[in-house]
C-alpha positions, -999 to 999 in steps of 0.1 A, spaced: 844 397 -602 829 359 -606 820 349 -642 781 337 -641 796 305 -645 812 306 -614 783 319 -595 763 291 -608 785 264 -597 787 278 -565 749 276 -565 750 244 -574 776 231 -548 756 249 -524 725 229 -538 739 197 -538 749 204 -498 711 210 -493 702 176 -508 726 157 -484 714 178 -448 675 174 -465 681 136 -464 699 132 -433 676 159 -417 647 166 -432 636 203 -439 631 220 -409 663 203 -398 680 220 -432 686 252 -418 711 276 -431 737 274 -405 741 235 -411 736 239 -448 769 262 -451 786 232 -428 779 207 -449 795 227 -480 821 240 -463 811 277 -468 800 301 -443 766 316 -437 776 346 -456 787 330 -486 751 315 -489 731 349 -481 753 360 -511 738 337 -533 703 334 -518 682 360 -506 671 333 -478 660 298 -477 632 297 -496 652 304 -526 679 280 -518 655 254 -509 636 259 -545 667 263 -564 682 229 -547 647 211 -557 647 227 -593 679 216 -597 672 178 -585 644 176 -610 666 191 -640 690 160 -633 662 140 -634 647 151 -661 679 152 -679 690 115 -671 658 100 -678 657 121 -714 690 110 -725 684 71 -714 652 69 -735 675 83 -760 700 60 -760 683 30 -749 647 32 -751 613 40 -733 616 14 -701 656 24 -696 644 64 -697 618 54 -666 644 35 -653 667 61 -648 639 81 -625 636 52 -601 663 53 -567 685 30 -581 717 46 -566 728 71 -536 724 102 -560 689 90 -572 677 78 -534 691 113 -526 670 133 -554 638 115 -549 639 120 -514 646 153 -515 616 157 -540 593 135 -516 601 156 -487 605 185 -501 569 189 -519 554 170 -485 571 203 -463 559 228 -490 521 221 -491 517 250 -462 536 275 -479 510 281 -509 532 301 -528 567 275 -524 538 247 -532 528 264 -570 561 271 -576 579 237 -572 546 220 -587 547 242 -620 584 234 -617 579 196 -613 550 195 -641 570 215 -668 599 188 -660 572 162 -665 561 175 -699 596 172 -708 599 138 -698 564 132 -717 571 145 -751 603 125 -754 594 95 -739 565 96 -763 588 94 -794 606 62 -770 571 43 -777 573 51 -812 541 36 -819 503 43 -816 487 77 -816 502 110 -797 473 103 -770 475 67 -769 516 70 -759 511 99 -741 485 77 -715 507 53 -715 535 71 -705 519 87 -682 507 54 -667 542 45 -666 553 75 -645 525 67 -619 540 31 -620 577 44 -612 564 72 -587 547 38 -565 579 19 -570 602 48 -558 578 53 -524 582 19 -517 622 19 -524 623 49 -502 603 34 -471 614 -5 -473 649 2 -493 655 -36 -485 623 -49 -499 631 -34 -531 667 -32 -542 677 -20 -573 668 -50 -592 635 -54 -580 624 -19 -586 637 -24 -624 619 -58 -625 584 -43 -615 591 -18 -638 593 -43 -666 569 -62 -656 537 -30 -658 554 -25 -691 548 -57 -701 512 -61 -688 506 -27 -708 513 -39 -743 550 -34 -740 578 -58 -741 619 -60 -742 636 -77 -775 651 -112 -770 676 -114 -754 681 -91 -724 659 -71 -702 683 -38 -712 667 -31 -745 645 -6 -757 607 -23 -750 585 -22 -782 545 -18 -776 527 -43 -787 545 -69 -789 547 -98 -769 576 -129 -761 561 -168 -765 558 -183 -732 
């Protein structure tokens, strides 16, 4: 019998497959027939580990927004509060992947009340997440001060990832970073000398 651990890697490879036919087809071109093509399993394999679409559809979006959520955590971590947003923005073929699949995804889901709640409450606990540690990235301020900020910060990289996604050539990888510096900058924040890679302090600012 398959250890749990098995199971859920084969729910995640499963997942994964549903990102890529998502992004090359959109939803209602994701159906299960093509998904079990594009992971190599048949039909049966994934009625085994979904009940039906629904489920493999939510699963393969909760799972995008734990990687998120996971990457952008343990940037801010390492490197500071700009780097943690950073890592949220489409940046590379994995992220352009997740944050379409989380554009179109949500977009296809606002018809289906009960999909809609499920993969917002999903999507807002994620953001919490994202909210409480980026908060301790600021390190500065009160708790509701950082917390708007944050928040402003998330609305910032949510515009820049739209744009990335519809005019990919208008905003390459370095651009999207750039702007992203730049709203930091204009809201109190600002990187050490030196290089554009370290953590951004609030309230200070670099002589022109």
């Amino acid at each position: 019998m398959p250890s749990e651990t098995h199971r859920r890697q084969r729910r995640i490879e499963i997942a994964e497959a549903t990102w890529r036919v998502i992004e090359r087809a959109g939803p209602t071109g994701a159906s299960m027939r093509e998904i079990a093509r594009e992971a190599g399993y048949t039909t049966g394999v994934l009625s085994h580990h979904f009940r039906d679409k629904h489920e493999l559809v939510t699963f393969a979006f909760e799972l995008a927004i734990e990687r998120s959520t996971a990457r952008a955590i343990a940037a801010s971590q390492d490197a500071g509060l700009v780097d943690g947003l950073a890592a949220l923005l489409p940046l590379d073929q994995e992220r352009r992947r997740l944050a379409t699949l989380w554009m179109v995804t949500l977009a296809a889901s606002r018809g289906e009340t009960a999909q809609a709640a499920q993969m917002q409450r999903h999507y807002r606990q994620a953001q919490q997440a994202l909210l409480a540690v980026l908060h301790q990235a600021v390190g500065a301020g009160s708790e509701q001060e950082s917390a708007e900020l944050v928040e402003e910060l998330l609305v910032v990289v949510d515009g820049i990832t739209v744009n990335a996604l519809t005019d990919p050539d208008s905003y390459p990888p370095d651009r999207q970073v750039a702007l992203l510096q730049r709203a930091a900058r204009r809201r109190g924040l600002e990187p050490d000398q030196g290089t554009d890679r370290t953590p951004l302090r609030p309230g200070t600012s670099r002589s022109r």
